[in-house]
KEMAR-550316 format. One record per residue (C-alpha): residue in three letters; x, y, z. Coordinates in steps of 0.25 Angstrom, whole numbers, plus 5000, padded with zeros to 4 digits. Example, Ala and Ser with C-alpha at 12.3 -4.5 7.8 and 13.67 -1.06 7.14 Angstrom:
BEGIN
ALA504949825031
SER505549965029
end
This chain:
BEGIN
UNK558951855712
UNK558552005717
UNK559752035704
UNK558751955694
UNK557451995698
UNK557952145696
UNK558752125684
UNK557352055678
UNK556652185681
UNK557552245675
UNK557252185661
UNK555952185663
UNK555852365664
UNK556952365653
UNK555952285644
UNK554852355647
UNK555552505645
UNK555852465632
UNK554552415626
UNK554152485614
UNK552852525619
UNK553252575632
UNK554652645626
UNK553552705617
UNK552652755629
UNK553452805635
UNK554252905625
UNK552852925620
UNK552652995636
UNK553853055635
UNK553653105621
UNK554953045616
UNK554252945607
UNK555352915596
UNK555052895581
UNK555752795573
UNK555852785556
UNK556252715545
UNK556952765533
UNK557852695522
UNK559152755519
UNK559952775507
UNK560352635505
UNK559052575507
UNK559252545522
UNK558152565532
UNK558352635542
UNK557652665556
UNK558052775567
UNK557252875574
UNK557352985564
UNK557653005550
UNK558953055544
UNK558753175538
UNK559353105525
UNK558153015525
UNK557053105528
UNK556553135513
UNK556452985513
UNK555152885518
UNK555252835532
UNK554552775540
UNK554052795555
UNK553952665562
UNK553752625577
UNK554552555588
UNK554052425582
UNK554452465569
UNK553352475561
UNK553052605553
UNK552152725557
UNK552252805545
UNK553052835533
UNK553652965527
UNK553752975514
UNK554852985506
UNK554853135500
UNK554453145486
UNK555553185474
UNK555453265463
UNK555153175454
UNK553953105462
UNK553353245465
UNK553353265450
UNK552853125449
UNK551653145458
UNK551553285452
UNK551153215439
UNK550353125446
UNK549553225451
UNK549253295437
UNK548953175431
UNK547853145442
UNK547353275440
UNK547153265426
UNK546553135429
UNK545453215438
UNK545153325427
UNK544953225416
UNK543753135425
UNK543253275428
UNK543253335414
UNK542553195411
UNK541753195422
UNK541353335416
UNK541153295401
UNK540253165406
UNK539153265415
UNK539053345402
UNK538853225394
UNK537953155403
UNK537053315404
UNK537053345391
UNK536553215383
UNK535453125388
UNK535653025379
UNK536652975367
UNK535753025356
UNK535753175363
UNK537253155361
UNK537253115345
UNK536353235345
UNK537353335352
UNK538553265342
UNK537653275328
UNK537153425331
UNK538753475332
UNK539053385319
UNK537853445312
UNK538253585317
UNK539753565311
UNK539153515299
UNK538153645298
UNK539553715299
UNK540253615288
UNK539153625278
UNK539253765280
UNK540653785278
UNK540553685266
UNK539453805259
UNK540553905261
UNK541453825254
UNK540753815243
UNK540353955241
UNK541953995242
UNK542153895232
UNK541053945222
UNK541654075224
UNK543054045220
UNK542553965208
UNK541754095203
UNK542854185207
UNK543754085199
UNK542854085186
UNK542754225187
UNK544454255186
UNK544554135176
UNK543754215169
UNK544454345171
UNK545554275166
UNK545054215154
UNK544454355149
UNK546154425153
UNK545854485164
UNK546654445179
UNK546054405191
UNK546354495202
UNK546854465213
UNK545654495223
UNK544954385215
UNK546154295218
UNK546054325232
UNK544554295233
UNK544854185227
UNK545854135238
UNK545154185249
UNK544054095246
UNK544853985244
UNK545454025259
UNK544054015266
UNK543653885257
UNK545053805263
UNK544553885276
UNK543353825276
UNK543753695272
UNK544653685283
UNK543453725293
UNK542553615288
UNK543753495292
UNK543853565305
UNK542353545308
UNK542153405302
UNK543453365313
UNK542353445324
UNK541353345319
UNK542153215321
UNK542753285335
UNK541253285339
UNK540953145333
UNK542153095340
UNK541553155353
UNK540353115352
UNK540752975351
UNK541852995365
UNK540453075372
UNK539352965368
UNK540352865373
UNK540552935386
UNK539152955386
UNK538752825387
UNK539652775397
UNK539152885407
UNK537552835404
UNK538152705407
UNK538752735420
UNK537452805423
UNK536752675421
UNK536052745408
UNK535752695395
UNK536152765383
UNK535052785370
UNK535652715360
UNK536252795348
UNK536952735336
UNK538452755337
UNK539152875335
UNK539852835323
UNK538652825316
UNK538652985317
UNK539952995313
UNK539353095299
UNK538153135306
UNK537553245303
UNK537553215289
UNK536453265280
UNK535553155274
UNK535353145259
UNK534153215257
UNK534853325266
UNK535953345257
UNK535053355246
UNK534453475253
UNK535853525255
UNK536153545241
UNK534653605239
UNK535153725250
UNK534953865246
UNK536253935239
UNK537154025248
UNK536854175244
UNK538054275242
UNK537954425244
UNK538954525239
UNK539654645246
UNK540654735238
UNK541754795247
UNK542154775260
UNK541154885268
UNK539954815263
UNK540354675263
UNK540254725280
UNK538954765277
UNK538654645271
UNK539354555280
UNK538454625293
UNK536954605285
UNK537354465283
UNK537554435298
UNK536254515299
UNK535554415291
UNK535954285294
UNK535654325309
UNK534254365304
UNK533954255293
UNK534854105300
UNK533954045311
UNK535354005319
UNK536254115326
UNK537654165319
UNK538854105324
UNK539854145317
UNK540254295312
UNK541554325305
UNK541954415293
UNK541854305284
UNK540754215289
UNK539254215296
UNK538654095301
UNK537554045309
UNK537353905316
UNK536553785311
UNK535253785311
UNK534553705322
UNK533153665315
UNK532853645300
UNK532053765300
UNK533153845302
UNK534553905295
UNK535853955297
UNK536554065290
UNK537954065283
UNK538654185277
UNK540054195272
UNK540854325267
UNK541754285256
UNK542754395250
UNK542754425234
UNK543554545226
UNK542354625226
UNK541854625241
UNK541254475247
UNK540154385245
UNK539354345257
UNK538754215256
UNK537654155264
UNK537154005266
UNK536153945275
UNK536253855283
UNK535153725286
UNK534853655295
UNK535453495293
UNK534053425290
UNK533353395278
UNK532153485285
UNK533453605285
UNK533953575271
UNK532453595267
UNK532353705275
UNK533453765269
UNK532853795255
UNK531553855258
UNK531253975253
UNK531454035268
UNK533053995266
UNK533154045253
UNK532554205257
UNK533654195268
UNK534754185258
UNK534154265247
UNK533854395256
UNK535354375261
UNK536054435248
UNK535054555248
UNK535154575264
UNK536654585262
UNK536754665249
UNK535654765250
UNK535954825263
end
């Protein structure tokens, strides 16, 4: 009996020494507490132990507990190829970020620069009618160049008819011209693709437009479609009638290359004193002014082109695009611009 009772006890301490809790506790006072992991090996096996092999330690495992449920993972190391792969990832994120804030950018100037849709057709119809200034221009120029050749042609047909040769200066002249004309030509196609680039981005901004007014709870005015604008500006009827009323351009003459100087640096000096609009451009060959803003007003346009004898230098005007600048444009005020023009640069 005293046999049992003590072989009972003894089961009864052998039980409780190796419960979990108090196998725990007790390594935990000792500071031996033990770690346990799971890893899977080479064959798919899993595998448990109190360390990992160091074959395995690039590897995810697991940390679990004497009841065998995890308390953390380490992660597998990355290879090269993720690395690269999260590498792209990342750019492509980053990219992401810059374009909602490039956006976010364009949409507050959108939103402080126009108050409603109409201020925007505004905005797009003065850069079309600022380019067509430019085309009209160009198209002048053109035609001036062309009347030119055709004089200079009639002149050595002439020569020829009579037995005498053309020289070769003529021929030049002659080619030089035709240069600036294909040179011209070639401008005025590059400016009528600006206008449909700005058409196109009007369409993309007042579309953007809206849908930010919208979010914002605010109602748009009401506008006709931007199709409609698609050849706006375009001069009316009576306004091309106007057009063709404009005052001739006025050539002056300069003989050798030191006075054509001269005469190229009086006729900066007046255009800057006679157009209404600042100059813009300055070259060897050209002088221009901008647009003008009102009707009442004029821009300037002056153009050096070579002959065998020296250079003519031509001046136009130009008015504003209203019937109100047409008008303007051949009052007697226009006309004493461009008649003092030839005496300005030939008699000084």
């Amino acid at each position: 009996m005293k046999k049992l009772l003590a072989s009972l006890w003894l089961c009864v301490w052998i039980l409780i020494g190796l419960h979990p809790t108090l196998v725990e506790a007790k390594d935990a006072e000792k500071g031996t507490a033990k770690k346990f992991f799971k890893w899977t090996d080479e064959n798919g096996v899993i595998r448990y132990g109190d360390h990992v092999p160091s074959e395995y330690s690039q590897k995810e495992q697991a940390e679990i507990n004497k009841y065998g449920l995890t308390v953390g993972v380490t992660s597998a190391a990355k290879t090269k190829e993720q690395l690269v792969e999260d590498e792209r990832k990342a750019r492509i994120q980053k990219e992401e970020r810059r374009k909602i804030e490039e956006q976010m950018a364009k949409d507050r100037v959108l939103l402080t620069s126009y108050a409603n849709e109409k201020d925007l057709e505004t905005g797009r119809n003065s850069k079309l009618e600022a380019l067509n200034g430019v085309i009209r221009l160009t198209e002048s120029n053109i035609a001036i160049l062309l009347r030119s050749i055709a004089d200079m042609t009639a002149q050595a047909a002439e020569r020829e008819r009579s037995g005498q040769s053309v020289s070769d200066e003529v021929r030049r002249d002659i080619s030089i011209k035709q240069d600036l004309i294909t040179k011209n030509e070639a401008y005025i196609k590059a400016k009528r693709k600006e206008q449909e680039e700005i058409r196109d981005q009007f369409d993309i901004d007042l579309k953007r437009f809206r849908e930010l007014r919208t979010v914002q709870g605010v109602e748009t005015t009401g506008s006709m479609p931007s199709k409609q604008y698609a050849s706006v500006p375009k001069i009316n009827d009576k306004a091309q009638e106007l057009t063709a009323e404009r005052p001739e351009p006025v050539s002056a003459k300069c003989g050798d290359p030191l006075s054509c100087t001269k005469a190229w640096s009086l006729a900066q000096i007046y255009i800057q004193a006679k157009a209404n609009t600042r100059l813009q451009v300055v070259t060897n060959t050209r002088l221009l002014t901008t647009e003008p803003i009102r009707p009442d007003t004029i821009g300037l346009s002056v153009i050096r082109t070579p002959d065998q004898e020296g250079a003519h230098i031509i001046m136009d005007v130009l008015c504003h695009n209203s019937p109100e600048g047409q008008k303007y444009c051949r009052t007697s005020q226009v006309q004493a611009v461009l008649d003092g023009f030839k005496d300005y640069v030939e008699g000084h």
